[in-house]
C-alpha positions as CSV (number, residue, x, y, z in Angstrom):
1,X,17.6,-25.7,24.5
2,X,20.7,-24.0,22.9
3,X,22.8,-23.2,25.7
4,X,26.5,-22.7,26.4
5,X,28.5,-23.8,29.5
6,X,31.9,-23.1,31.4
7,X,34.8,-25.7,31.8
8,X,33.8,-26.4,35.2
9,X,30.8,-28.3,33.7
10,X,30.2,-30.9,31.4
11,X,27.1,-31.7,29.2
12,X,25.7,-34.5,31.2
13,X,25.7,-32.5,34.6
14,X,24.1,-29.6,33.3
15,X,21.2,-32.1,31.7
16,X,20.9,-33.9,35.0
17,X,20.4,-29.9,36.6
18,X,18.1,-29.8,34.0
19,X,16.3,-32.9,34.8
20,X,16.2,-32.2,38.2
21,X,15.2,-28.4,38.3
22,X,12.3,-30.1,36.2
23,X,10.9,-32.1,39.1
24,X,10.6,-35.3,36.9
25,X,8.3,-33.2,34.8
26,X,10.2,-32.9,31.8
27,X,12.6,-35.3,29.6
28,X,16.1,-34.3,28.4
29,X,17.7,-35.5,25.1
30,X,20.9,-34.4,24.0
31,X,21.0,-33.9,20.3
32,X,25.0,-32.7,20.9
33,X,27.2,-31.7,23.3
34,X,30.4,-29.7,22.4
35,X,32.7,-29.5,25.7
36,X,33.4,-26.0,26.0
37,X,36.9,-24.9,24.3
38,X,39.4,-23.1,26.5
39,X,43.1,-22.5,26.0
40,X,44.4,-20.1,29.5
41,X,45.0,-16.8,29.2
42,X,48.8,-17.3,30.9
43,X,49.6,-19.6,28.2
44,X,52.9,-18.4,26.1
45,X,50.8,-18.3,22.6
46,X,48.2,-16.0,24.2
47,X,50.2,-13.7,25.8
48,X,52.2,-13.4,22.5
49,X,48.7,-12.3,20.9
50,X,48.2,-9.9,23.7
51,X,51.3,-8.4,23.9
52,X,51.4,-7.9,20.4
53,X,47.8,-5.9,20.6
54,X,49.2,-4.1,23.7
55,X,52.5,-2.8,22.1
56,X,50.5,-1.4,18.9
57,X,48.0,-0.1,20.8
58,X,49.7,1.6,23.9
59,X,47.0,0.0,26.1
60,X,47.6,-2.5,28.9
61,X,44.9,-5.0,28.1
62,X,43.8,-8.6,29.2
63,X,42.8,-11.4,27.7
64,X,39.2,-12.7,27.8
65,X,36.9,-15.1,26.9
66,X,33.2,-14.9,25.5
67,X,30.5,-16.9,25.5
68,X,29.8,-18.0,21.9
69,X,31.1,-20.8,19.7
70,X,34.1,-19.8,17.2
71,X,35.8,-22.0,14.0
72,X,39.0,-21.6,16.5
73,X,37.4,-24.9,18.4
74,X,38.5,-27.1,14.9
75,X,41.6,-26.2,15.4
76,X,44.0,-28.5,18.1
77,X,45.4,-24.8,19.5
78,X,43.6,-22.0,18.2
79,X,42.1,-18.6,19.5
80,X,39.6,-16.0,18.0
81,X,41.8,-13.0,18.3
82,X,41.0,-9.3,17.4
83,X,40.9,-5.4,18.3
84,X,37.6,-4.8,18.6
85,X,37.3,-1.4,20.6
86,X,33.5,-0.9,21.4
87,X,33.9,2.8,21.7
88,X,35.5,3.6,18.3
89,X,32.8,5.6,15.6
90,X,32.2,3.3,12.8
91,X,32.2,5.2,9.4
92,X,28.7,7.2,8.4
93,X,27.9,4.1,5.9
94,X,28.6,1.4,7.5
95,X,26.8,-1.1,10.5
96,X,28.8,-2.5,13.8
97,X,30.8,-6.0,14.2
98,X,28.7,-9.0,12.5
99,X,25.8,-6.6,10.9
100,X,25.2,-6.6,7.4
101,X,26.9,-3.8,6.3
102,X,30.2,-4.0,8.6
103,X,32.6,-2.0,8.0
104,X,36.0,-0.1,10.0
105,X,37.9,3.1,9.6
106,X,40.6,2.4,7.5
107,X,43.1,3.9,10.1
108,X,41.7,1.4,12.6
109,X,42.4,-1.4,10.0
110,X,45.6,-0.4,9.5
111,X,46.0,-1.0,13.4
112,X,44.7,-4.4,13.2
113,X,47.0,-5.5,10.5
114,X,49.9,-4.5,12.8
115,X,48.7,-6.1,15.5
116,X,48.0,-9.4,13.6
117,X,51.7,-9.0,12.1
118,X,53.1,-8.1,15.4
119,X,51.6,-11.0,16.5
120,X,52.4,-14.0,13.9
121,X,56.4,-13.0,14.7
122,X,55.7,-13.1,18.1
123,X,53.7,-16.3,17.6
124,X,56.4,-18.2,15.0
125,X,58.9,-18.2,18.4
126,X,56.6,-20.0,20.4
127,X,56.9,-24.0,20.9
128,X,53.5,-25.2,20.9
C-alpha cells in the first residue's frame, strides 16, 4: 500500500488503523514511512511567494497544499511553488502539466518568470 497522510497522523497510527480495520486478518510491514512535510501557509516565506503571484497576476489567491510527494521535502525549508491556472488553453501541439509533451503559452511563461522574480526579492528579505 502506497498511501499518503496528513500531519495530524503518523505512520505507525495509520498502520495500527490498518491492522485493526483488518480484524487480525492481515499483517502490516512498513517498508518506509516519510512523515508528511508541511511548512504553514501564514508563514512569512509563503506569503512572500503568494503575494508575489497575486501582484503579477491581479488575483487574490491562497495558498494550498496537495497530496503528492515533491523534491521540496530535501530541502530544511522549501516549497513547490507555481502558477498553474487549470483553465488556461494549452497551445494546439502541446499536452497538460506532467504529460509527455508539456508545454505553455509563451505569454503565460512570461508571467511565471515574473512571478518567480517577484518572488526571490521578496523572498531574499525574509529571515528564515
Amino acid at each position: 500500500v502506497d498511501c499518503r497522510y496528513p500531519t495530524t497522523m503518523t505512520g505507525e497510527k495509520l498502520s495500527e488503523a490498518i491492522l485493526a480495520a483488518s480484524g487480525g486478518c492481515a499483517e502490516v510491514e512498513v517498508l518506509s514511512d516519510n512523515k508528511p512535510f508541511y511548512i504553514d501557509a501564514g508563514s512569512p516565506a509563503i506569503q512572500a511567494c503568494i503575494g508575489a503571484y497575486n501582484e503579477v497576476t491581479g488575483e487574490n489567491k491562497k495558498p494550498f497544499t496537495i497530496g503528492g510527494g515533491t523534491y521540496a521535502r530535501d530541502f530544511p525549508f522549501a516549497v513547490s511553488f507555481g502558477p498553474e491556472h487549470d483553465d488556461r488553453p494549452f497551445p494546439a501541439f502541446a499536452g497538460g502539466i506532467h504529460s509527455a509533451d508539456e508545454a505553455a503559452n509563451t505569454d503565460y511563461f512570461m508571467e511565471a518568470l515574473k512571478i518567480y522574480i517577484l518572488a526571490l526579492i521578496k523572498l531574499q528579505n525574509i529571515e528564515l
